[in-house]
Backbone atoms as SQL, in Angstrom:
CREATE TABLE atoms (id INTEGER PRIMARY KEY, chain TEXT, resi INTEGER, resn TEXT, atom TEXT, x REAL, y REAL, z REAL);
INSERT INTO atoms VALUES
  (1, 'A', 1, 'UNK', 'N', -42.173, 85.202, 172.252),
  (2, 'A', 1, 'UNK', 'CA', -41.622, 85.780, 171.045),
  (3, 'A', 1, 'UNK', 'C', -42.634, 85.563, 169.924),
  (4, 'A', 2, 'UNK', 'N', -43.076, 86.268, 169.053),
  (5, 'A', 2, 'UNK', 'CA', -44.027, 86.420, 168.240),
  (6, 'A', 2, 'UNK', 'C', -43.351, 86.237, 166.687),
  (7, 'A', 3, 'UNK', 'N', -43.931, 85.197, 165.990),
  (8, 'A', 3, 'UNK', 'CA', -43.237, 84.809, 164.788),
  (9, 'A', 3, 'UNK', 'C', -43.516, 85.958, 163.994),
  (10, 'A', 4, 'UNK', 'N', -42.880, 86.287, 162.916),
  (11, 'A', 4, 'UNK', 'CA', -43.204, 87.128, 161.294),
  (12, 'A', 4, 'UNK', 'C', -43.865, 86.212, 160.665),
  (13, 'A', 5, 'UNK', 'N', -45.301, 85.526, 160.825),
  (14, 'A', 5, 'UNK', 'CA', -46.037, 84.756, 159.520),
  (15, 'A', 5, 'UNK', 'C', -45.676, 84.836, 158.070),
  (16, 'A', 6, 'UNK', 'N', -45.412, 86.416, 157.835),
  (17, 'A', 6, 'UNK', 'CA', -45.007, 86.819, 156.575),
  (18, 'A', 6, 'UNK', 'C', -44.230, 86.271, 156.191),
  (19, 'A', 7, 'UNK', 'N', -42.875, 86.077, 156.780),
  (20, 'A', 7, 'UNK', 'CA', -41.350, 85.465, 156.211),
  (21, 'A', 7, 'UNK', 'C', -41.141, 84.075, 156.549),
  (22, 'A', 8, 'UNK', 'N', -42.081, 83.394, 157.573),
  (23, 'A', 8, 'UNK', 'CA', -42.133, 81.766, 157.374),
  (24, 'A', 8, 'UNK', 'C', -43.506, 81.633, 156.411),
  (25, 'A', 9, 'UNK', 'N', -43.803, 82.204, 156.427),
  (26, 'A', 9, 'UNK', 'CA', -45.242, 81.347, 154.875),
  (27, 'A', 9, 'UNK', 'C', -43.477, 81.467, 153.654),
  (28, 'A', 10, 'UNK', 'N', -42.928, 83.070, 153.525),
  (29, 'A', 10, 'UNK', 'CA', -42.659, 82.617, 152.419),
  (30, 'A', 10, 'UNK', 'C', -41.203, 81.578, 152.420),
  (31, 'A', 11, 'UNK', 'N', -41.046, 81.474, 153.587),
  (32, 'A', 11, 'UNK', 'CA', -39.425, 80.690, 153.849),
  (33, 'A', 11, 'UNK', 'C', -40.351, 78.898, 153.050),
  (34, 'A', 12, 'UNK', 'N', -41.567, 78.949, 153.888),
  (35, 'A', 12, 'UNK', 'CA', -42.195, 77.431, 153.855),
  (36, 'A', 12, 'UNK', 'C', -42.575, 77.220, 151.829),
  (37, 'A', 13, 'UNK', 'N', -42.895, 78.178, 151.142),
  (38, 'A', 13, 'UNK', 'CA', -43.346, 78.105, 149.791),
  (39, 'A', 13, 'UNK', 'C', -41.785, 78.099, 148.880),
  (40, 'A', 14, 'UNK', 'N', -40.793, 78.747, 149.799),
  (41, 'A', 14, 'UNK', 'CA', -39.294, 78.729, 148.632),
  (42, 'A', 14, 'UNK', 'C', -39.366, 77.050, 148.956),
  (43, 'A', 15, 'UNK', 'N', -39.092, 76.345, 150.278),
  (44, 'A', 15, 'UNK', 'CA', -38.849, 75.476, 150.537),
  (45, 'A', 15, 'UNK', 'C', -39.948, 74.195, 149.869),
  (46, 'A', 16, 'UNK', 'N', -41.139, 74.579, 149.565),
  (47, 'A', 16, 'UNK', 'CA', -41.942, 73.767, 148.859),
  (48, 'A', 16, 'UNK', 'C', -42.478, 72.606, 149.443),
  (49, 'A', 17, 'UNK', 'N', -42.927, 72.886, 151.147),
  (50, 'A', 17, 'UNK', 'CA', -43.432, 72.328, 151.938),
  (51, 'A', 17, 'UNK', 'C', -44.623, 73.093, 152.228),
  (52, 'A', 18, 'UNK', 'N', -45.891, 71.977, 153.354),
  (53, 'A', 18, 'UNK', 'CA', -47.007, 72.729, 153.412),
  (54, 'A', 18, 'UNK', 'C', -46.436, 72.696, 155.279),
  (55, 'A', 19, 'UNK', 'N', -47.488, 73.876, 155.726),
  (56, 'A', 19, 'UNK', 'CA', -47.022, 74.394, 156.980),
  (57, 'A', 19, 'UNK', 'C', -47.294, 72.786, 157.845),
  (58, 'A', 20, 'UNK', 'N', -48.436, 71.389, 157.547),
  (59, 'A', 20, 'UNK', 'CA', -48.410, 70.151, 158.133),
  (60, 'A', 20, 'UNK', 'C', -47.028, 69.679, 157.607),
  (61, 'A', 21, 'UNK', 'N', -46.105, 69.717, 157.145),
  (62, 'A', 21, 'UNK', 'CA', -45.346, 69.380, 156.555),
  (63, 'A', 21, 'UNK', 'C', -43.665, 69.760, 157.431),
  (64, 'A', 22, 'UNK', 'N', -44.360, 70.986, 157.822),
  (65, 'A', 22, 'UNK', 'CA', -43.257, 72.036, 158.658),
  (66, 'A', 22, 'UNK', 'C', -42.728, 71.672, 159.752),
  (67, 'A', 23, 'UNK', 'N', -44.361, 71.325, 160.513),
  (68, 'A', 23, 'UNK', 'CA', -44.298, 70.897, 161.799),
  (69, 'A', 23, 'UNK', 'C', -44.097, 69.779, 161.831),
  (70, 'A', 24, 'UNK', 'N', -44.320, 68.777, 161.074),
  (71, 'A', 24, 'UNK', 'CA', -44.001, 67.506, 161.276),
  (72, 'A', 24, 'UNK', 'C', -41.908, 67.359, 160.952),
  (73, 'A', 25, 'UNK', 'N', -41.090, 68.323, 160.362),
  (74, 'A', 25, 'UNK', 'CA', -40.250, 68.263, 160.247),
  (75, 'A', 25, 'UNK', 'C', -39.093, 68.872, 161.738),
  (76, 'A', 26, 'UNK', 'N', -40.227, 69.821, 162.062),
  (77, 'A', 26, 'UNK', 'CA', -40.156, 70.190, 163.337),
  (78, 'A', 26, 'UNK', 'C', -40.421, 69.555, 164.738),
  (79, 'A', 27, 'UNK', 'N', -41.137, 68.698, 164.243),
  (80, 'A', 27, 'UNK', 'CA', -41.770, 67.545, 165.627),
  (81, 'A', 27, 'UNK', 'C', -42.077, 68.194, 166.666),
  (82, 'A', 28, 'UNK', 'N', -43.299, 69.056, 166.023),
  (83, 'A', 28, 'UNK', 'CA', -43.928, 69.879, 166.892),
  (84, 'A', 28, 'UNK', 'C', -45.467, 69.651, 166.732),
  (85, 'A', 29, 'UNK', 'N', -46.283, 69.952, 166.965),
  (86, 'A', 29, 'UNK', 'CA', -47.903, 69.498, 166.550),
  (87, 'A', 29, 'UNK', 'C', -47.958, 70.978, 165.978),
  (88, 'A', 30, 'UNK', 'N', -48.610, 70.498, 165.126),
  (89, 'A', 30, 'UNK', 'CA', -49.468, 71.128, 164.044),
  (90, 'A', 30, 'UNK', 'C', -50.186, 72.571, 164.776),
  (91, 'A', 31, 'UNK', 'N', -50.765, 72.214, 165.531),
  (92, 'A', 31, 'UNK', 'CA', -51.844, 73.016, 166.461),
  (93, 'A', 31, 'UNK', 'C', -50.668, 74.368, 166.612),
  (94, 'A', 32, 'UNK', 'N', -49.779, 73.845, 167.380),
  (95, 'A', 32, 'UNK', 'CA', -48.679, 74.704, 168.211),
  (96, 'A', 32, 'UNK', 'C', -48.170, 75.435, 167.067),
  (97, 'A', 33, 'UNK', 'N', -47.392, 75.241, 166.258),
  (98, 'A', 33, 'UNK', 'CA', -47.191, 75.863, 165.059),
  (99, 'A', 33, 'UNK', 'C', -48.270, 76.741, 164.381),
  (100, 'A', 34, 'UNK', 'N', -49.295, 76.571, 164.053),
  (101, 'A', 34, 'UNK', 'CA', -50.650, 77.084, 163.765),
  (102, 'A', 34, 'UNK', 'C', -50.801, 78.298, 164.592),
  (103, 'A', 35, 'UNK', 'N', -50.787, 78.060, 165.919),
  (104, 'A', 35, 'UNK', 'CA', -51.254, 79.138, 166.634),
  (105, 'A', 35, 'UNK', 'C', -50.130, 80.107, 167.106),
  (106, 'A', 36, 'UNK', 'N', -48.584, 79.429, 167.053),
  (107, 'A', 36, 'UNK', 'CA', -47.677, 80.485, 166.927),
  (108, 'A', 36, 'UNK', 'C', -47.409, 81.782, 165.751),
  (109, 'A', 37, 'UNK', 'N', -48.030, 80.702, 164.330),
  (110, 'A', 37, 'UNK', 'CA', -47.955, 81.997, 163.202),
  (111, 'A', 37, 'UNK', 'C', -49.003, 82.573, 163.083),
  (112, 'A', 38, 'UNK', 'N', -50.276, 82.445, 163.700),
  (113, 'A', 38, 'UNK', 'CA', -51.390, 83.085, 163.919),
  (114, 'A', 38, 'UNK', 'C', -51.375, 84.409, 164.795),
  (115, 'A', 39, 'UNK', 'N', -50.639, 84.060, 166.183),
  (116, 'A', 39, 'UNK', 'CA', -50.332, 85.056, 166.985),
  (117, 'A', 39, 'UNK', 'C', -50.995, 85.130, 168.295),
  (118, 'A', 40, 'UNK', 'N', -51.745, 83.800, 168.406),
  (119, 'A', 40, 'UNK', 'CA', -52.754, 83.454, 169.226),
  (120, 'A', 40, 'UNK', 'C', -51.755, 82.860, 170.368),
  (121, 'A', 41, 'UNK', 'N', -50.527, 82.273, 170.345),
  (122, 'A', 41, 'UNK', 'CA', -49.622, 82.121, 171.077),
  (123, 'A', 41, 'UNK', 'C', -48.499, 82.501, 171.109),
  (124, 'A', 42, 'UNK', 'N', -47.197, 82.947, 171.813),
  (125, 'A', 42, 'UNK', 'CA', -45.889, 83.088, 171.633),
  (126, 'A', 42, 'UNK', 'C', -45.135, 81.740, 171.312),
  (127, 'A', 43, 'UNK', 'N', -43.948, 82.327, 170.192),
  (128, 'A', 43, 'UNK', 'CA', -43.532, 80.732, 170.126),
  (129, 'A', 43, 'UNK', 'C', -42.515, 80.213, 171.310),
  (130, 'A', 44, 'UNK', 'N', -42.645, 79.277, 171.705),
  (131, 'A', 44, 'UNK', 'CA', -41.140, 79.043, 172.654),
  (132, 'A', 44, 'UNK', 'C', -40.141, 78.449, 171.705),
  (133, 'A', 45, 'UNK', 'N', -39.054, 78.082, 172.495),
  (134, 'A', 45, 'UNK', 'CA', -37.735, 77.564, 172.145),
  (135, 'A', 45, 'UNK', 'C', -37.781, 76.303, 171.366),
  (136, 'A', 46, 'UNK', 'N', -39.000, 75.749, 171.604),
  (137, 'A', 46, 'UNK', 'CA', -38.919, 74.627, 170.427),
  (138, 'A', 46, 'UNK', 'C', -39.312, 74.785, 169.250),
  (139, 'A', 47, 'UNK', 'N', -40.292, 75.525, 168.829),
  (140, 'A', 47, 'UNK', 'CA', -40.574, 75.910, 167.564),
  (141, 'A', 47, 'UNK', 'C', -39.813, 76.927, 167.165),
  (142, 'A', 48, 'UNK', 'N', -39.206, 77.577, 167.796),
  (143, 'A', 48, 'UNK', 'CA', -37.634, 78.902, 167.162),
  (144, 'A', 48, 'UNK', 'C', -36.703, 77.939, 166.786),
  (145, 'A', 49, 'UNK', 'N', -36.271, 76.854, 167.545),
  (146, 'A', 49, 'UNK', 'CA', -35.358, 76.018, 167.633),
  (147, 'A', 49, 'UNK', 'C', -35.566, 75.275, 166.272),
  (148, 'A', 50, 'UNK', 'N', -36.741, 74.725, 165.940),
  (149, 'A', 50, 'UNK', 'CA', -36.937, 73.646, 165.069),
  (150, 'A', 50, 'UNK', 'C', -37.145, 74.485, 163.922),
  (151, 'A', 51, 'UNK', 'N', -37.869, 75.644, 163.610),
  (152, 'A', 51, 'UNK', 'CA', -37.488, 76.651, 162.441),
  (153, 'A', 51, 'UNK', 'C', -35.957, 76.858, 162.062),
  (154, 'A', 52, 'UNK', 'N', -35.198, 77.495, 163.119),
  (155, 'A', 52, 'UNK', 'CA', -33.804, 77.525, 162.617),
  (156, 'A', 52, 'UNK', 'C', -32.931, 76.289, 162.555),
  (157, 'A', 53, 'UNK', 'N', -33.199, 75.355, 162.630),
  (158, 'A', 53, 'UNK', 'CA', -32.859, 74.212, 162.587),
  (159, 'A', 53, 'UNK', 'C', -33.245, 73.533, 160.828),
  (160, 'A', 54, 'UNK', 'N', -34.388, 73.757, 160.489),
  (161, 'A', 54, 'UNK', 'CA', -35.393, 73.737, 158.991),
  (162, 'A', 54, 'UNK', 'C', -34.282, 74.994, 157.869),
  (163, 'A', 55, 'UNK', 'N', -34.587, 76.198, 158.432),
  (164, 'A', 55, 'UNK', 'CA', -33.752, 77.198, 157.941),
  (165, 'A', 55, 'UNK', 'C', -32.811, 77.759, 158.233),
  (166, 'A', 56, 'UNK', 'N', -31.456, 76.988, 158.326),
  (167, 'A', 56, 'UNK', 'CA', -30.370, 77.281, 158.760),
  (168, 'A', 56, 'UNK', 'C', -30.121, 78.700, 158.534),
  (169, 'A', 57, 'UNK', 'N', -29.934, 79.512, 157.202),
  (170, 'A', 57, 'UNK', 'CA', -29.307, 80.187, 157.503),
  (171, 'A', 57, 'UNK', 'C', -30.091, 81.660, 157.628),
  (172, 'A', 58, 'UNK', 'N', -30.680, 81.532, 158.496),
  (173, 'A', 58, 'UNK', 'CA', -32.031, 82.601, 159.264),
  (174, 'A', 58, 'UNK', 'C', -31.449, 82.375, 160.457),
  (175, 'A', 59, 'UNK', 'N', -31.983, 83.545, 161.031),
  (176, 'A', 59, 'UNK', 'CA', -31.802, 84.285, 162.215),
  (177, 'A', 59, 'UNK', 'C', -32.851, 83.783, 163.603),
  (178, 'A', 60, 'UNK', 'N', -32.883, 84.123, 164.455),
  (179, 'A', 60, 'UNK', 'CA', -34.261, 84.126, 165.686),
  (180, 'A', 60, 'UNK', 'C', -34.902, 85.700, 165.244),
  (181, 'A', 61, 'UNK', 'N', -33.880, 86.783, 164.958),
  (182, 'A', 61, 'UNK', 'CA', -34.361, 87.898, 164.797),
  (183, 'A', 61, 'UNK', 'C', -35.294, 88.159, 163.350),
  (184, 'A', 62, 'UNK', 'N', -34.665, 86.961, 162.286),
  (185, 'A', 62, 'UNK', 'CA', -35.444, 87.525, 160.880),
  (186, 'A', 62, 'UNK', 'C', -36.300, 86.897, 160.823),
  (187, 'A', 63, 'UNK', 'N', -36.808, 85.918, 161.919),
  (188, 'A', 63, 'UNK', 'CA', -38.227, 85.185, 161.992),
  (189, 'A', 63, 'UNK', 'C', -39.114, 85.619, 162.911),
  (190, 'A', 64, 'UNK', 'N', -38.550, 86.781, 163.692),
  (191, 'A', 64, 'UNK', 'CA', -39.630, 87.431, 164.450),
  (192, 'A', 64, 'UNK', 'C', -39.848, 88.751, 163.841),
  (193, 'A', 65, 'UNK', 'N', -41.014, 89.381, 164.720),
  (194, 'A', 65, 'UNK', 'CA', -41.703, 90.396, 164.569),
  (195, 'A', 65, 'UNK', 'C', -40.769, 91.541, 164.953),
  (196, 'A', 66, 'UNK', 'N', -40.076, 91.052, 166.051),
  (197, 'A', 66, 'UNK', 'CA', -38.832, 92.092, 166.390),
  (198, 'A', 66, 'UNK', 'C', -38.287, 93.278, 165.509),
  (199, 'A', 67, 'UNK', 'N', -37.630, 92.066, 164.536),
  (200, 'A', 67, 'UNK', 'CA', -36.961, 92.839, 163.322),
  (201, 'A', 67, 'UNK', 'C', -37.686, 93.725, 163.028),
  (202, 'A', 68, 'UNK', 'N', -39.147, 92.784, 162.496),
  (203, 'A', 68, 'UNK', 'CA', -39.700, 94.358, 161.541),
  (204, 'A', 68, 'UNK', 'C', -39.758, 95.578, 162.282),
  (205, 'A', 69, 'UNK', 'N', -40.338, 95.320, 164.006),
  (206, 'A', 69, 'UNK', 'CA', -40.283, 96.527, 164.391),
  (207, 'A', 69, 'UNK', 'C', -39.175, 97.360, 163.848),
  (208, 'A', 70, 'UNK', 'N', -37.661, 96.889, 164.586),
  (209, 'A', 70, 'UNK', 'CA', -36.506, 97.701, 164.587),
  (210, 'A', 70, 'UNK', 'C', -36.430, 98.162, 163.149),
  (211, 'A', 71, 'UNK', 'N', -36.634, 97.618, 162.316),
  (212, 'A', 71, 'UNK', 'CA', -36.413, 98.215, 160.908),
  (213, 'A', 71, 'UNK', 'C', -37.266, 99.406, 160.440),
  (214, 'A', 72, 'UNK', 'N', -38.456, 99.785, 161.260),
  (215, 'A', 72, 'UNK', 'CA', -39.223, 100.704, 160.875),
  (216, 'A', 72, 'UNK', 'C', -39.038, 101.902, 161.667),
  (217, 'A', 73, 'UNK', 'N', -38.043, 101.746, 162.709),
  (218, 'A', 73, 'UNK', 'CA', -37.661, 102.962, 163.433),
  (219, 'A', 73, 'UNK', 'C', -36.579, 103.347, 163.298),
  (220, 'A', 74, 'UNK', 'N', -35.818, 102.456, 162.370),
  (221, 'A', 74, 'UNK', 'CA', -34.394, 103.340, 161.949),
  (222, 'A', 74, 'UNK', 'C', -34.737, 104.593, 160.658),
  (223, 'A', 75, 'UNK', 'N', -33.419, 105.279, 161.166),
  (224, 'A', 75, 'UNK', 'CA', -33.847, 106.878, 160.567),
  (225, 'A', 75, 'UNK', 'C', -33.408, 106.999, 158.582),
  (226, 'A', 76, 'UNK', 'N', -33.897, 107.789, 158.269),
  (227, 'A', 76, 'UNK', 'CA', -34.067, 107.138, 156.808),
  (228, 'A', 76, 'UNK', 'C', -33.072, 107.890, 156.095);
């Protein structure tokens, strides 16, 4: 599953944490996080898990790339 970088940078700046800050709240390494919002990896269930866990009231869908797709193919 491929994160939205876009909407966790800005979920991480409302929240007024730095992305080392994220992952360490996440108890995830740094690296892994890094390279999930980069795109260089898919995220698994622990970093979806530990995001919606950080930002309760978010989705799996409004932190992925998913959404944006679906939102750009609905009819206008």
């Amino acid at each position: 599953m491929n994160l939205s970088k876009e909407k966790i940078t800005d979920l991480i700046q409302q929240k007024g944490i730095s992305q080392n800050e994220l992952a360490r709240l996440m108890n995830v390494a740094q690296g892994s996080l890094s390279n999930a919002l980069s795109g260089r990896r898919s995220a698994g269930r622990k970093i979806l898990s530990g995001l919606l866990s950080i930002f309760p009231k978010e989705t799996a869908a409004s932190l992925t790339i998913m959404e944006r797709i679906n939102k750009r193919r609905e009819p206008i």
